[in-house]
N, C-alpha and C positions, 0 to 999 in steps of 0.2 A: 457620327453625323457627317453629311455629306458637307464639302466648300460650298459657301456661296460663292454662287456661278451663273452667266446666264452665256447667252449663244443663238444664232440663228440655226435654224433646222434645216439640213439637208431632206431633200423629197426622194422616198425610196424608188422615185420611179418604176417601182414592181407593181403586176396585178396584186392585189389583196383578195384572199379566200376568208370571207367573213365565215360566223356561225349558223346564219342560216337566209335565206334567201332573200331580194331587195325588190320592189318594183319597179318598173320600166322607168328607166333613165336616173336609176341610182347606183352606187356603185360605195365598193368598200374601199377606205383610202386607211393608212395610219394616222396618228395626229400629226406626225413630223411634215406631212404632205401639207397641212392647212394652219399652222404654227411658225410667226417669224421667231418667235423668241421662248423659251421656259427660264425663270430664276427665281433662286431660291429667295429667303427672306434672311432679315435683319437680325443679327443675336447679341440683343443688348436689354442693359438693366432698363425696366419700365418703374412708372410710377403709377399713383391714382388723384395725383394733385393738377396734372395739369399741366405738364413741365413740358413743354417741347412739341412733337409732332403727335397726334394721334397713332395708334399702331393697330394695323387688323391682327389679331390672332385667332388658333384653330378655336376658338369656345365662340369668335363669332358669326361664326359657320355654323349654321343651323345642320342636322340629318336631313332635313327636308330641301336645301339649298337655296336659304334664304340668307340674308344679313343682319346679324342681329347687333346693332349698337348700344344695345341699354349697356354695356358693361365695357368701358372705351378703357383702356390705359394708354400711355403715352411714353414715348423716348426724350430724353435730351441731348438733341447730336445738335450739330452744326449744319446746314443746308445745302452745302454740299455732298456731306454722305447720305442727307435724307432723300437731296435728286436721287442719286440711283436703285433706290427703294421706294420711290412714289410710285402709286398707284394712278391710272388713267382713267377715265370712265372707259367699261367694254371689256378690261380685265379682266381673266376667269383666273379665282384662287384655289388652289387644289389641296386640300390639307393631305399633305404627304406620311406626317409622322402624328399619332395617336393611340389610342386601346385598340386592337386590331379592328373591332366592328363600327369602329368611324373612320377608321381610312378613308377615305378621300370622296368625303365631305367635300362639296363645287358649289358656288355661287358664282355669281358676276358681278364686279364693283362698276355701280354707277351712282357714287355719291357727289355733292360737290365738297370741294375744300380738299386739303392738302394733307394725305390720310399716307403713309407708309406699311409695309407690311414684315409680322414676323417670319423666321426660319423654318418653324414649320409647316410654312405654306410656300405651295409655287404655285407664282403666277406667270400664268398660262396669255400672251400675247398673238391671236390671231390673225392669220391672213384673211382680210373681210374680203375680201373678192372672189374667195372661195365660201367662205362660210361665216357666219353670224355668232356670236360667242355663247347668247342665251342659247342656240341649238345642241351645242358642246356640252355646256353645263346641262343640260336638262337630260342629255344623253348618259353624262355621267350619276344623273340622282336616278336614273330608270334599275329598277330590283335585276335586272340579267348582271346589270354593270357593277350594281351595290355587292352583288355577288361575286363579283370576277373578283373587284380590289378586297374582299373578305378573301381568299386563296391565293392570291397575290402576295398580302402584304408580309415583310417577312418579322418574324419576331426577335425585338433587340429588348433591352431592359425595360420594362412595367410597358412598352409598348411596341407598336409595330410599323413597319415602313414602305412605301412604295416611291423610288427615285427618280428621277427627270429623266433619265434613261430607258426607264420600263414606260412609264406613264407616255412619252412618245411612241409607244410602240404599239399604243393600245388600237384595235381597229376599229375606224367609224364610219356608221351607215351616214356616206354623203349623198343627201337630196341637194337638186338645183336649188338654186338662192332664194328662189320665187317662194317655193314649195315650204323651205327654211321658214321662209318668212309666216305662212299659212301656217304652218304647226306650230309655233311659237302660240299665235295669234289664238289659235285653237287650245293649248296647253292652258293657256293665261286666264281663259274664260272658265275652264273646268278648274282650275285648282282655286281659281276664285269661287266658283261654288261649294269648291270642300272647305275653302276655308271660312265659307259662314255657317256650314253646316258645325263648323268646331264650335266658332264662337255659339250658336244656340246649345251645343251640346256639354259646353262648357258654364250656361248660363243654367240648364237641367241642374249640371253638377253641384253646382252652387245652392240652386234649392233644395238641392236633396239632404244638404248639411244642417239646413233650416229648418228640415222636419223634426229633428231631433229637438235641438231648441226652443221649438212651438210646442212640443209636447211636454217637456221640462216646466215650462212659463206658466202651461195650461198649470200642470198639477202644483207647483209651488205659489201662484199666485192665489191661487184657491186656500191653500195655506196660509197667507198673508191676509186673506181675506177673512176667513174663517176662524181665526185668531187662535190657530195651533201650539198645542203645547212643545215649549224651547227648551231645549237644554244644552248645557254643554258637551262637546264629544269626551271629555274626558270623565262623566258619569255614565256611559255606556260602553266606553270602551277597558276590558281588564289588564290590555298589553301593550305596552307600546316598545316596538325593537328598534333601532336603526343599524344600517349593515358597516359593512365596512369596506374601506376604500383599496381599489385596485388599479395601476397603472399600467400602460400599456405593454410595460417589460414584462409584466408575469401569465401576456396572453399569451395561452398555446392550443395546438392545432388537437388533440385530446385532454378533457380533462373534466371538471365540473362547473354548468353554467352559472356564468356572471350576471344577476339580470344588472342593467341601469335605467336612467330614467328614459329613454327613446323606448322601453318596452314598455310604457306605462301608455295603452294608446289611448285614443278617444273616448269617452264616455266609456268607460268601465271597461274596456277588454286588456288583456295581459295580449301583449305584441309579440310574438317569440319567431320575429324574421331578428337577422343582423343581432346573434347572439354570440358572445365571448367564452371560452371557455379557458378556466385557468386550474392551476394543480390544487388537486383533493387536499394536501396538507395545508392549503391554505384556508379552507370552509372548515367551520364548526358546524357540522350538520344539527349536532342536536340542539345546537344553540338557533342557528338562520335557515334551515331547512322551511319550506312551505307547507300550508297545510289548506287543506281546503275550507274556500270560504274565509280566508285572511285574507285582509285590504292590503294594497299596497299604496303609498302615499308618496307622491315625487315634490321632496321636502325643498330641492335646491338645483336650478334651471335658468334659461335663459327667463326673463320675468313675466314673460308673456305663457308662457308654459308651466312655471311652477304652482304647486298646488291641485296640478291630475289626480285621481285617483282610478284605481283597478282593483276587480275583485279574482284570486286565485280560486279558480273552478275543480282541479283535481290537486293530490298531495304531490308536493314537488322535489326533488333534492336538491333544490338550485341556493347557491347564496345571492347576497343582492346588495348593491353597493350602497355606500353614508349616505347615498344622495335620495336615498330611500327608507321611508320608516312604514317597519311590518306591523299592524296594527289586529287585536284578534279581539272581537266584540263578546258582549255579554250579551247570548241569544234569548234571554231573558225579556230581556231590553226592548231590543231591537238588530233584525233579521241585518247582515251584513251589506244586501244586495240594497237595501235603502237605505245606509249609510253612504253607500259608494253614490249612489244615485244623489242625497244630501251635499255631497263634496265635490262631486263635478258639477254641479246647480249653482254654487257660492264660487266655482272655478270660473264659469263661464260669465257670472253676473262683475266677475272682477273683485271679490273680496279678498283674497290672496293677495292678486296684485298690489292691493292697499294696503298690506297689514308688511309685509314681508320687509324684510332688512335688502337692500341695493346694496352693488356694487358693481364696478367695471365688469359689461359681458355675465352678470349672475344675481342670481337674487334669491332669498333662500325663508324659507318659514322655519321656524326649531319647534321642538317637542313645546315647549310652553304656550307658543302662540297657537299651536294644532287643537291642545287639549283645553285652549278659551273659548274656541271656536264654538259657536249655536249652533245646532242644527233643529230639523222639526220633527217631534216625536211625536206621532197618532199610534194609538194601540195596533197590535203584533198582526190583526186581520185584518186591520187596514192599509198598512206597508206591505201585506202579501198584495193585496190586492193594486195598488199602484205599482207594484216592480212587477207586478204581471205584464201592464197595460204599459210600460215603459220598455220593458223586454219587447213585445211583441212589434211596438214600433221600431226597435232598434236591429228587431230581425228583418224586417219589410224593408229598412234601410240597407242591411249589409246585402241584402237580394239585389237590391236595387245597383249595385255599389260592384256586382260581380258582372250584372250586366255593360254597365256602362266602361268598365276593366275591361271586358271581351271585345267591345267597340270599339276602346279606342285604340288596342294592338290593332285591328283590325283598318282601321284608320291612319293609322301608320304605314300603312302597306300601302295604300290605296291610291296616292298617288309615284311612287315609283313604278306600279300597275300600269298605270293611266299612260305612265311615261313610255313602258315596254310595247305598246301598243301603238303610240306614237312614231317610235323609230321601225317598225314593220309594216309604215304605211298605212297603217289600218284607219288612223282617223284621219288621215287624207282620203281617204278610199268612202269612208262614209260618208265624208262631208260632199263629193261629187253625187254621191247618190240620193244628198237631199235637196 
């Protein structure tokens, strides 16, 4: 890790060869030319109580170069070491050190109050008579630049770096002040647009969770209406397994998957991102192996999550941890896919929640309160016929769900776009031409 350190910038006084061409009466400078000062940040224990100074660090540096304070912790120094880590309004922070593809993350601090900053940021103090800070920052979130500090940054333990040294040397397209001033002006009006476009497209998202649940409510309340015959799960079901437990020691990089409860996902689907693999001598295959059309039931979770269920679609060799009980119905009964469909209904209405044994951070259902559980039993061609009409919404959702995934990568780009466009002039160039 580098000294904290800060310093005034000598001006290279050389011409600068940028990358690619400027418009009339701009010109390529390094940052050291329009920067009185670079210094690192503050490396001390924080809290989340309150103790002391506020502290920025990199998580409140948005990708998009924003400031994000819902998540403040705080130092307890004395007020002299915190003067020379306060922050000014106009301040640009440059997250220096992170996972290489957040390197250097830029905002500009203009809050009020008396805010210090961590070590793995440098703030960035400019000469305003040359240049404007928002210009700085906005030049550093533009995709050319996001790309430079991705090739830049050099790789140290679990992440990567770019030093007060290099980041001075970076070359920027200097517009007059005026002009400065107009692309800001300009930037601030369009990413205000993209950013309503989020919030409506984030309020799409939101409804699209609710289609599921409106058609859950449609067919179970019909149910409730109808005054459907109830039974207990443990009269249709002939198996009840729970797996067994695995800790982080025994993961490795080959071997046989772990499922846990994060692979239990949404309404009925088996989740197989962010899967563990541990050694074959530890699975009893014939004992926890998967079979098709066995439930999986996530017995013990944060409280707000326990109680999911998913149904296995092909035969699996996978084991699966205590915090999961494999459940294999009697087809007799009732068809598996309307059991699962049964148990994420009583999931979502909150009966879990209600029934389940608390504790600190966890909250857990056992085999006896699963197999008390009621659920609604209508004959075998009528549970075809709902898990049809429940599938087919939940495929129209996951359509739904791949679109709005491809937009919002897509949106993510969109303004460092917007930005690369900016520094070539281009929307200054437009804007005389309207």
């Amino acid at each position: 890790m580098n000294k904290q350190k800060s310093g005034t910038c000598e001006s290279s006084e050389v011409k600068v060869e940028g990358p690619y061409d400027l418009p009339e009466g701009w010109k390529w400078v390094k940052l050291k030319d329009v920067v009185l000062r670079l210094q690192y940040g503050l490396s001390k224990a924080m809290n989340k109580e309150g103790i002391g100074f506020p502290i920025i660090r990199m998580n409140n540096v948005t990708y998009d170069g924003r400031l994000d304070l819902s998540e403040l912790k705080y130092v307890d120094i004395d007020y002299e070491t915190a003067e020379k880590f306060m922050l000014n309004k106009g301040d640009i922070l440059f997250n220096r050190t992170n996972s290489k593809e957040l390197v250097g993350k830029t905002t500009v601090f203009n809050e009020e109050g008396k805010f210090v900053f961590a070590s793995y940021l440098i703030s960035v103090v400019v000469d305003r008579k040359k240049v404007i800070p928002e210009f700085i920052s906005a030049f550093f979130n533009s995709k050319r630049v996001k790309e430079r500090f991705l090739n830049m940054a050099r790789p140290a333990v679990q992440m990567a770096n770019i030093n007060a040294r290099e980041l001075s040397n970076i070359e920027i397209p200097l517009a007059p002040l005026d002009e400065q001033r107009r692309i800001i002006s300009r930037l601030e009006q369009l990413i205000a647009r993209v950013e309503e476009v989020k919030k409506l497209r984030k309020a799409v998202k939101e409804e699209t969770e609710k289609i599921m649940q409106a058609a859950l409510n449609k067919i179970f309340s019909k149910a409730e209406k109808e005054n459907w015959k109830q039974v207990k799960i443990k009269d249709v079901v002939r198996e009840f397994q729970s797996g067994f437990p695995c800790s982080k020691k025994h993961i490795i990089e080959n071997g046989i998957t772990h499922l846990r409860p994060n692979n239990i996902g949404f309404f009925g689907e088996l989740n197989l991102s962010q899967l563990v693999l541990i050694p074959p001598e530890m699975v009893n295959l014939k004992r926890y192996s998967l079979k098709k059309g066995d439930i999986l039931f996530n017995n013990t979770n944060s409280k707000e999550l326990v109680g999911r269920a998913c149904i296995v679609r092909e035969d699996l060799n996978f084991g699966f941890s205590n915090h999961i009980t494999r459940l294999r119905v009697n087809r007799q009964l009732v068809i598996p896919e309307w059991l699962v469909w049964n148990i994420n209904y009583l999931w979502l209405k909150g009966h879990f929640l209600n029934i389940c044994r608390k504790w600190i951070g966890q909250a857990g259902v056992n085999t006896k309160m699963l197999k008390s559980t009621k659920i609604f039993l209508p004959p075998i061609d009528e549970q075809k016929k709902m898990v049809q009409y429940l599938d087919k919404i939940k495929a129209t959702i996951r359509s739904l769900k791949v679109v709005q995934q491809k937009t919002e990568e897509e949106f993510k780009e969109l303004v460092p776009a917007i930005l690369d466009k900016a520094f070539r002039g281009e929307l200054i160039a437009y804007d005389k031409r309207s």
